[in-house]
N, C-alpha and C positions, 0 to 999 in steps of 0.2 A: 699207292694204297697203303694207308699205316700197317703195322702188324698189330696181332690180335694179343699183344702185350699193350695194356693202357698204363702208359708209366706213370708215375707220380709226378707232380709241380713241371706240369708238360704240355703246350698245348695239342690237345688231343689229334690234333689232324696233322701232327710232325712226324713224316716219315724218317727224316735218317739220324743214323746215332752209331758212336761211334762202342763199340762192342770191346768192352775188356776180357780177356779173358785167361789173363794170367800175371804172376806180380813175383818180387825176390826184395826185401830189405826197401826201399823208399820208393822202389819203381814197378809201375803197371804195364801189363804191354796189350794193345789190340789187339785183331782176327786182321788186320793189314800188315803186324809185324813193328807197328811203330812202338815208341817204346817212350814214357810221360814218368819224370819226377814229380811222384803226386805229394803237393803241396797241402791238400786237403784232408791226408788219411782215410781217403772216400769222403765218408761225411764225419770229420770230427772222430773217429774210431781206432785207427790202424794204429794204436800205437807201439807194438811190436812189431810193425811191418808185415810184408806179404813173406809165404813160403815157409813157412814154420812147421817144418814137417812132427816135433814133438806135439804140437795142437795136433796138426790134426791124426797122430799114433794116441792121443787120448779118446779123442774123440770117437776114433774107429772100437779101439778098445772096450769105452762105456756102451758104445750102439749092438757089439757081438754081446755084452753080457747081458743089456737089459737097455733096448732103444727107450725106453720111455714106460712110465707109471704114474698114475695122479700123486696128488700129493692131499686131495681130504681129506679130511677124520675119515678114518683112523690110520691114513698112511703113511708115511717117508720114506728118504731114503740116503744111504750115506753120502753121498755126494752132496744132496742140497743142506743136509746140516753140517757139513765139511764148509762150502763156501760160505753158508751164513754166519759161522763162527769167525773164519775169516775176515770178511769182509768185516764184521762191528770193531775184531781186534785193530783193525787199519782205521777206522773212521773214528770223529771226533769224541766220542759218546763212551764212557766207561760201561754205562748197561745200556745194551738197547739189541733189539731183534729185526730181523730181514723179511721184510714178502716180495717173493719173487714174483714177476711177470718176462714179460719174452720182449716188448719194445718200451721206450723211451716216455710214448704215448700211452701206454698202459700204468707205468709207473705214477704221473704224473695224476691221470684220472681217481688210482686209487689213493694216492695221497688227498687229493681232495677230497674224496668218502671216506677214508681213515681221519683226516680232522673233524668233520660235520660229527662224526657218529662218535667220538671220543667225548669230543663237549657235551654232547648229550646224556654220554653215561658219565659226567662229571660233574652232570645237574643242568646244563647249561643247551638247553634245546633252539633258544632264542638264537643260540651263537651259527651265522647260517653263512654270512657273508664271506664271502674270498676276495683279496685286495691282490691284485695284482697291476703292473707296472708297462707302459709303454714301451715299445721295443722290443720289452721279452717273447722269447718263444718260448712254449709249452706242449708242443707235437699236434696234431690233428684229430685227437680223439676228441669228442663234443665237451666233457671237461676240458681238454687241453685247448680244443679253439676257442670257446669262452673266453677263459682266462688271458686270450692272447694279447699281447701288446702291437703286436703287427696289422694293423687294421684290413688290409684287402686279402689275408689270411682268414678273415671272419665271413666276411662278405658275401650272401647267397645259400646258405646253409639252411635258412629260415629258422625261426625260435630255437636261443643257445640256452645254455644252465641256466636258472635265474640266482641273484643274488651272487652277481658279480660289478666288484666295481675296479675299471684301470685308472690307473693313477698315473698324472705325469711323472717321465722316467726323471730321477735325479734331485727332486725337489723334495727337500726335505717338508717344508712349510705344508706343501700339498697334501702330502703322507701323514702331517700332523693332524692338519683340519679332517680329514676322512675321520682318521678314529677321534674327533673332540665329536664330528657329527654319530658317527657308526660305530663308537667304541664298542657300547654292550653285545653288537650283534656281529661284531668279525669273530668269525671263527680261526682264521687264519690268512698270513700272508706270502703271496710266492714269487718270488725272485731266482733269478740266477744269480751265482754271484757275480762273474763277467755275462753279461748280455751274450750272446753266441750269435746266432743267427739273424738279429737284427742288425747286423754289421759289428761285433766285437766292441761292446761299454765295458771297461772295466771300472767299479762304483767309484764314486768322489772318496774323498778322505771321510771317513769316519760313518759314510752311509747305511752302511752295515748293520755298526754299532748303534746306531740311531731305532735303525728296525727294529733290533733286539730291547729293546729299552724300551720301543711302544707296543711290541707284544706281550713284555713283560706285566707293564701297568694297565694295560686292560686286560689279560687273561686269553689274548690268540697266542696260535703257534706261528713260528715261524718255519716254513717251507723252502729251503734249498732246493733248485732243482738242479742238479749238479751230471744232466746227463752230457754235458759237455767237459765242465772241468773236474771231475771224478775222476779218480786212478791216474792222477799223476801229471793231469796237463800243466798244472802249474809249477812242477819241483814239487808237490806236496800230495798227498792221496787223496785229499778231496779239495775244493776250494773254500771251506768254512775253517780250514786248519791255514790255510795260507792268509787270510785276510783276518785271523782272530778269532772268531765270531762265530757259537755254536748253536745252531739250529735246532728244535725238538723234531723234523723230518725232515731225511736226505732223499731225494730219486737220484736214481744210477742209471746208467745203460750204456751204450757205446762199447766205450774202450774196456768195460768188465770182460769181456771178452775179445777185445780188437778186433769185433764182427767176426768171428769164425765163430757162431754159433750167436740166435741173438737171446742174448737174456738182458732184464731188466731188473729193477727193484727199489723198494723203499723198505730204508733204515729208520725203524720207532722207536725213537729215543724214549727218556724214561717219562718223562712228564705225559707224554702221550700213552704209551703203556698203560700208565696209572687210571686212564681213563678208558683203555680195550679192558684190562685185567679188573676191573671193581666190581662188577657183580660175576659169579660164580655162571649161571645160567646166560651169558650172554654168550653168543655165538656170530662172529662175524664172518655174514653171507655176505662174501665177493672174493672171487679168485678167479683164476684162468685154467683150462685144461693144460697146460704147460705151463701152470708155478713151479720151481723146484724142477724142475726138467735136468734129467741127471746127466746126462752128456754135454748140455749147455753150464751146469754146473761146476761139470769135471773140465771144461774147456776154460771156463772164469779163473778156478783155481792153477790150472797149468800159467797162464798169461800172468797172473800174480806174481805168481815163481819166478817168470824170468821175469819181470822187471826189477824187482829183487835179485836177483841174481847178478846184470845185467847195470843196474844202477841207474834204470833210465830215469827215474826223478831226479837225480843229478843233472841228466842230459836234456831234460827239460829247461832246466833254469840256463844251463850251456845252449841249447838253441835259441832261447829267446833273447841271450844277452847276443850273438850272430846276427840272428835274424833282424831285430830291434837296431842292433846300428845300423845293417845296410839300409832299412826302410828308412830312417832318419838321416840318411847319407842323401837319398831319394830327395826324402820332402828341402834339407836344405839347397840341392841341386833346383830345386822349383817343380819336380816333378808331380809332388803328392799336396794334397792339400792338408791333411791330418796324418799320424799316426798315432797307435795306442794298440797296446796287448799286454799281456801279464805270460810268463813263462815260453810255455810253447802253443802258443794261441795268440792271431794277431790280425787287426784289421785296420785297412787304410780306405783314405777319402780320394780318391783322383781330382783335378782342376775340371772346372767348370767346361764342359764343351766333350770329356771324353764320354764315350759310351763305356759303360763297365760291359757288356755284353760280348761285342766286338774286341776288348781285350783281353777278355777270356778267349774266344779264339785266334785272337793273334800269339796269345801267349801257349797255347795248345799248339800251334802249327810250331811251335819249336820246342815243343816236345816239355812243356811246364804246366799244371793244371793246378789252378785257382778259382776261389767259388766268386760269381758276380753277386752283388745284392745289390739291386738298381735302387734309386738311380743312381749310387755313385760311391760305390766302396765295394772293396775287394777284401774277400775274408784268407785266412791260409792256417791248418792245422794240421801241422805234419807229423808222420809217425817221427815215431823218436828214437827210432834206428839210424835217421836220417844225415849225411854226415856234412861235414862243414863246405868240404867241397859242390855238394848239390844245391848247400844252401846258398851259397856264392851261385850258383848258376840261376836259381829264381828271380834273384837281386839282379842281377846282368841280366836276365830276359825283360824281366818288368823295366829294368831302365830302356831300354832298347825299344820295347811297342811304346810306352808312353813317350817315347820319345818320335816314335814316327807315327803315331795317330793325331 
């Protein structure tokens, strides 16, 4: 009999699951005692690891004084403009301001309603379109599934956003003809800069810069969604500073807070600004009853701190140069069919014949968790407490099932 928990990306009539319910620095442990180097950060998040009792001594602290307060006209509160200051000082953008939301998916929806509505008050009403990219993920909210590049992510939802077009991932030519056909009417375009969830793309040479160059000359913005390589996954605080290439909007989520509290948000660079801030009398209706949520705030800025402190964007670029040779150690043994990641974010292709499903739990029964993306790539994002010795133990686990499946 399932239980009355419907979990997410689950078939619904799956009874057993394995129950975490406690963690210390790289490792989770179940309600059985076992105990899993999680490879994953949960989902792309953890990257101060589990057990941080300073997070959660802030956290408790913000909830005794003031658990929670809106943030509409005409409220705030110091926390949320504490982090927002933050967070623009860290990101690519010399001026630019934050709206918070609480998930990944919510970030991303209002970045799409923060471009539509900007061009608008920029003169530019016709500009409706969203370009988005094959592969990409963009969360499950009906902007975010629109835009998805993951096709059976779309599937059964009945009527999505209109005035969306995907784009084959990687091709430039493709991305050109779109806006020689749609240039007047893109409002804007969204990418990750590594693909995350589609199995880990990190872009061709110079892909980037190509995007920015045809936003430029038609008048869209260009949309980061950075809620995977935001705050550090790549050695750099966002992935538009590691790869060059600055955006007029970022989403955040995850690791702002290394999931101990979930907050979200997008960063409105200036050029977009230019078009919330032009007339006097305009008022932008959309927010969440938890924008600006001061405990989720105070928990963002504690995790800032220590990584700073801490020097994990160092240890980023240190895991990945680790992790990246063992996988390439892999693929020349014949084990992996592909490899490719940027920092501390990384994904492989297994040979023709394995199930990625079954090596996730082969590779769980010896106490290693990595995420499958069928049919046939293995993703891994690990906190970044993570130490060299456990990274060696995922590399010897994965050789080990692929070698006996």
């Amino acid at each position: 009999m399932p239980s009355s928990f419907l979990h997410p990306f689950t078939p619904p009539r799956k009874e057993k699951f394995i129950s975490i319910n406690g963690g210390k620095g790289a490792v989770v442990f179940d309600t059985d005692g076992n105990e899993y180097i999680d490879g994953m950060g949960s989902l792309w998040y953890a990257n101060v690891g589990y057990g941080r009792e300073e997070i959660a001594e802030v956290i408790a602290e913000q909830t005794r004084r003031l658990g929670a307060y809106h943030t509409f006209d005409p409220f705030t509160n110091p926390q949320s403009e504490a982090a927002a200051t933050k967070i623009v000082e860290l990101s690519p953008f010399d001026d630019a301001r934050v709206f918070f939301g609480s998930s990944g998916s919510e970030a991303v929806d209002t970045a799409m309603k923060i471009a539509r509505i900007a061009q608008r008050e920029l003169g530019h009403p016709e500009k409706q379109i969203i370009v988005s990219r094959e592969r990409g993920y963009h969360g499950t909210n009906y902007g975010g599934t629109s835009v998805q590049g993951i096709a059976p992510n779309r599937e059964g939802f009945g009527p999505l956003v209109p005035a969306i077009i995907n784009v084959v991932a990687d091709d430039d030519e493709a991305m050109k003809q779109i806006f020689a056909e749609h240039g007047d009417e893109i409002a804007a375009v969204i990418t990750e800069p590594i693909q995350g969830a589609g199995g880990v793309w990190p872009p061709p040479d110079g892909y980037l810069s190509h995007l920015r160059d045809l936003c430029d000359t038609y008048g869209a913005f260009l949309i980061f969604d950075e809620v995977i390589t935001g705050f550090g996954r790549t050695g750099e605080w966002f992935g538009s500073q590691f790869y060059g290439v600055t955006p007029d909007l970022i989403t955040f989520a995850k690791a702002v807070t290394s999931g101990y509290f979930p907050l979200s948000g997008v960063i409105v660079g200036p050029s977009v600004l230019a078009g919330l801030e032009a007339n006097e009398g305009f008022i932008l209706r959309t927010g969440y009853t938890y924008s600006g949520h001061p405990a989720a705030c105070a928990a963002a800025l504690k995790c800032i701190e220590i990584q700073e402190r801490e020097g994990l964007l160092d240890r980023a670029t240190a895991i990945g140069e680790r992790l990246g040779a063992g996988l390439r150690m892999l693929r020349d043994e014949g084990l992996l069919s592909d490899v490719r990641g940027e920092g501390a974010v990384w994904g492989i292709s297994v040979n023709d014949g394995v199930n990625v499903v079954a090596a996730r739990d082969a590779l769980l029964s010896r106490g290693v968790i990595l995420r499958p993306i069928p049919p046939s790539h293995l993703t891994m994002c690990p906190p970044l407490v993570i130490s060299d010795e456990q990274i060696d133990e995922i590399v010897t686990s994965l050789r080990d099932v692929l070698t006996g499946l």
